[in-house]
C-alpha positions in Angstrom: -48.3 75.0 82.6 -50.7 72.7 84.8 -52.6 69.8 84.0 -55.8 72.1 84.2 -55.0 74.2 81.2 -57.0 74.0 78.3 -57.7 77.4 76.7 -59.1 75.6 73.6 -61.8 73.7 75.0 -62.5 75.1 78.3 -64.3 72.0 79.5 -64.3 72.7 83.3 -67.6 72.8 84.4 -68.9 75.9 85.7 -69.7 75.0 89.2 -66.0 73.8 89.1 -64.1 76.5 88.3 -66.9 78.7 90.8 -66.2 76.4 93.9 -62.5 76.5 93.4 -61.7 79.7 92.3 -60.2 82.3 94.8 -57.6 85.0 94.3 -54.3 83.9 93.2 -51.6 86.2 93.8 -48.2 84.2 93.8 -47.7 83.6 90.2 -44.7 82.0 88.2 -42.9 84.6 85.8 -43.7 82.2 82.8 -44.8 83.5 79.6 -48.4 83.3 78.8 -49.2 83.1 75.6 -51.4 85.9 73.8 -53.8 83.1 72.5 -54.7 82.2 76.0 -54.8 85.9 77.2 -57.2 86.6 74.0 -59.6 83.8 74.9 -60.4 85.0 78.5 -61.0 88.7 77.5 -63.2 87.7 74.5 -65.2 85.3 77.2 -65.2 88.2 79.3 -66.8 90.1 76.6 -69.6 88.0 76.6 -70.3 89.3 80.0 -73.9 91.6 80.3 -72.9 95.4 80.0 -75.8 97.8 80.9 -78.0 99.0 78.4 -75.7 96.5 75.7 -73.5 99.5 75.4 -70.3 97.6 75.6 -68.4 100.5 77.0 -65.5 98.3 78.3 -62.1 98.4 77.0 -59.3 96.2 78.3 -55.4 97.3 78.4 -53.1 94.4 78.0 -49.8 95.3 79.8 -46.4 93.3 79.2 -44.4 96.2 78.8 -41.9 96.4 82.1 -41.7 99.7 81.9 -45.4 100.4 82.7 -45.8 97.7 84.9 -43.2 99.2 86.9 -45.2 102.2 87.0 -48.3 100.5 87.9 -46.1 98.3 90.6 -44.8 102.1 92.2 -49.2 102.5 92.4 -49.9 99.3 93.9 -47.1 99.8 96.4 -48.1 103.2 97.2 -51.6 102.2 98.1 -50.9 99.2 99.7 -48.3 101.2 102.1 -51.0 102.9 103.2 -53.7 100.4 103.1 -51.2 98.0 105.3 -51.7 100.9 108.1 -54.9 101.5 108.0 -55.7 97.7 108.5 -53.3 97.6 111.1 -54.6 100.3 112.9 -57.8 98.3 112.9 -57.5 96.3 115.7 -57.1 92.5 115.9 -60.0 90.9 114.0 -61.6 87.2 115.2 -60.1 85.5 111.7 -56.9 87.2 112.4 -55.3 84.2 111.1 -57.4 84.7 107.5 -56.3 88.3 107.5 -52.1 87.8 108.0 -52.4 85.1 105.1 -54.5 87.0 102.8 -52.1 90.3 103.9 -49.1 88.2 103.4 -50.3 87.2 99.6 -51.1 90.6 99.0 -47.6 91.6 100.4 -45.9 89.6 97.8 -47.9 90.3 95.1 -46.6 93.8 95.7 -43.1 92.8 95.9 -43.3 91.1 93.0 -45.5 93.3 90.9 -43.1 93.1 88.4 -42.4 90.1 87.6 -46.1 89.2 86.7 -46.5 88.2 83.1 -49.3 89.6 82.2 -51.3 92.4 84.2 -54.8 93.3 82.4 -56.8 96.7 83.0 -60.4 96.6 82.5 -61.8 99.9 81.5 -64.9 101.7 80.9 -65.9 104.5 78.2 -66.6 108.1 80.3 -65.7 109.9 83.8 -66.4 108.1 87.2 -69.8 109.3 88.6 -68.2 110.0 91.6 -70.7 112.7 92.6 -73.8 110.8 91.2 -76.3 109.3 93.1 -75.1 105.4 94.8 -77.6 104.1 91.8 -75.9 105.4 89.0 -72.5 105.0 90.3 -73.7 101.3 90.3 -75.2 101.3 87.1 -71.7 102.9 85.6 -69.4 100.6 87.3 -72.0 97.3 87.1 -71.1 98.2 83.3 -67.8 96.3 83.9 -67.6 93.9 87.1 -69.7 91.0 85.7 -66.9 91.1 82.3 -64.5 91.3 85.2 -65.9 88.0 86.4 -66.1 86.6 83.5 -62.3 87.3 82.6 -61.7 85.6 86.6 -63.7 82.3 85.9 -62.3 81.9 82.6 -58.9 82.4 83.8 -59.6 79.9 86.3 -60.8 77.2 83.7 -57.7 77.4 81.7 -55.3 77.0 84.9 -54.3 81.1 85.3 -54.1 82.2 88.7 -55.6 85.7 88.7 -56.9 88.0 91.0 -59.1 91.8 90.9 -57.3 94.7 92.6 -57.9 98.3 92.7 -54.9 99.3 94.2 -53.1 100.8 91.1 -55.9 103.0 90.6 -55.5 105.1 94.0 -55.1 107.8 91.3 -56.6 107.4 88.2 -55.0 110.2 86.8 -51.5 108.9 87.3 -52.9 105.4 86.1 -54.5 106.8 83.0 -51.3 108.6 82.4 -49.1 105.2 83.1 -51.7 103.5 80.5 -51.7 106.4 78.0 -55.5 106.4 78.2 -57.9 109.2 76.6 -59.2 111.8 79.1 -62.1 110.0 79.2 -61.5 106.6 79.6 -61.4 105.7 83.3 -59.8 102.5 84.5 -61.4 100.5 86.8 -60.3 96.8 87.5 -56.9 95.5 87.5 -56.5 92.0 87.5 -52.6 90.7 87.3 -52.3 87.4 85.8 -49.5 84.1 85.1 -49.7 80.6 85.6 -49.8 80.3 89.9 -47.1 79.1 92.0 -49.8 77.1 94.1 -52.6 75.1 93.1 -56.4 75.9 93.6 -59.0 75.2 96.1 -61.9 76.6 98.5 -61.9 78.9 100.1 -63.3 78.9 103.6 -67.2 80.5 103.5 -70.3 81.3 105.7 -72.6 78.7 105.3 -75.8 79.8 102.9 -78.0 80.1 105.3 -76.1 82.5 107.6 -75.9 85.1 104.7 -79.7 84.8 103.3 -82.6 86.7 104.3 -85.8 86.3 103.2 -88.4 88.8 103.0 -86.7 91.8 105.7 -83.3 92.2 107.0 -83.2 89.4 109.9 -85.8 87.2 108.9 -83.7 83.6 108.1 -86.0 80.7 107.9 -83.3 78.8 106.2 -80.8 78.2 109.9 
């Protein structure tokens, strides 16, 4: 445990755990309790969910034989994704991307050993053929209890990060997960007490990123 863990009062202060959260992939194969687990899903619950129609559904996975199956997934993608980004070209942060591919590396090595990896889900088919707006509206449904689930990890000291990887095939995911036909997975987030501490991470300053009015216009430089 860390000295930052405190699933019954959750006393960080928001602006805390927003500053110093960032995706934690090395984690310690220490239990985490189901209490602790409980909390941050029921916080993420709290979350808005278009329309209030709750449609989320979360999978808690501690079985090793399914999180083998989801590790084979996350492997799978990342195999290819490790190409693609290759393939790429050099980037100007180059330095940013080999950490962040090196975390991701061993996450997928040690997929496994994770204690706790949670599935967020949502009620119905991906709109894959819809129009961008409801394909938002459908997956907006989930994301901010996604966030919510992150920060509250965060406040009670879990290292935790979102990945999509598993889900290169949702059929083989909902099959691994023993979900209905029409539940869709959509957010995996594998969590456990982190090897490392926290801290921030390294961003554009505000300024750079805001707009105001049209695309281009930044009075605040």
């Amino acid at each position: 445990m860390t000295e930052e863990h405190d699933v019954d009062g959750l006393e960080m202060p928001l602006v805390d755990a927003m500053e110093t959260q960032r995706s934690v992939r090395r984690l310690r194969t220490d239990a985490v309790d189901d209490d602790t687990i409980l909390r941050v899903i029921e916080l993420a619950t709290k979350a808005p969910t278009s329309g209030g129609e709750q449609r989320w559904e979360f999978v808690v996975v501690r079985d090793p034989d399914v999180k083998h199956q989801l590790a084979r997934l996350n492997r799978q993608a990342w195999s290819v994704y490790r190409r693609l980004r290759a393939g790429a070209g050099r980037r100007h942060d180059a330095a940013t991307s080999a950490e962040i591919a090196e975390a991701v590396q061993w996450q997928a090595d040690h997929f496994e050993e994770v204690p706790v990896v949670v599935v967020a889900c949502l009620h119905g088919r991906s709109p894959v053929l819809a129009p961008p707006v409801l394909a938002s509206r459908w997956y907006g449904s989930a994301y901010p209890a996604v966030q919510n689930l992150l920060l509250a990890a965060r406040a009670v000291g879990l290292g935790a990060t979102l990945t999509t990887l598993p889900l290169w095939s949702t059929t083989l995911a909902r099959r691994t997960l023993g979900l209905p036909s029409k539940v869709t997975p959509v957010a995996v987030i594998p969590m456990g007490w982190p090897e490392d501490g926290y801290g921030p991470r390294a961003r554009k300053p505000v300024a750079d990123v805001v707009h105001l009015d049209r695309y281009g216009c930044r009075p605040f430089r």
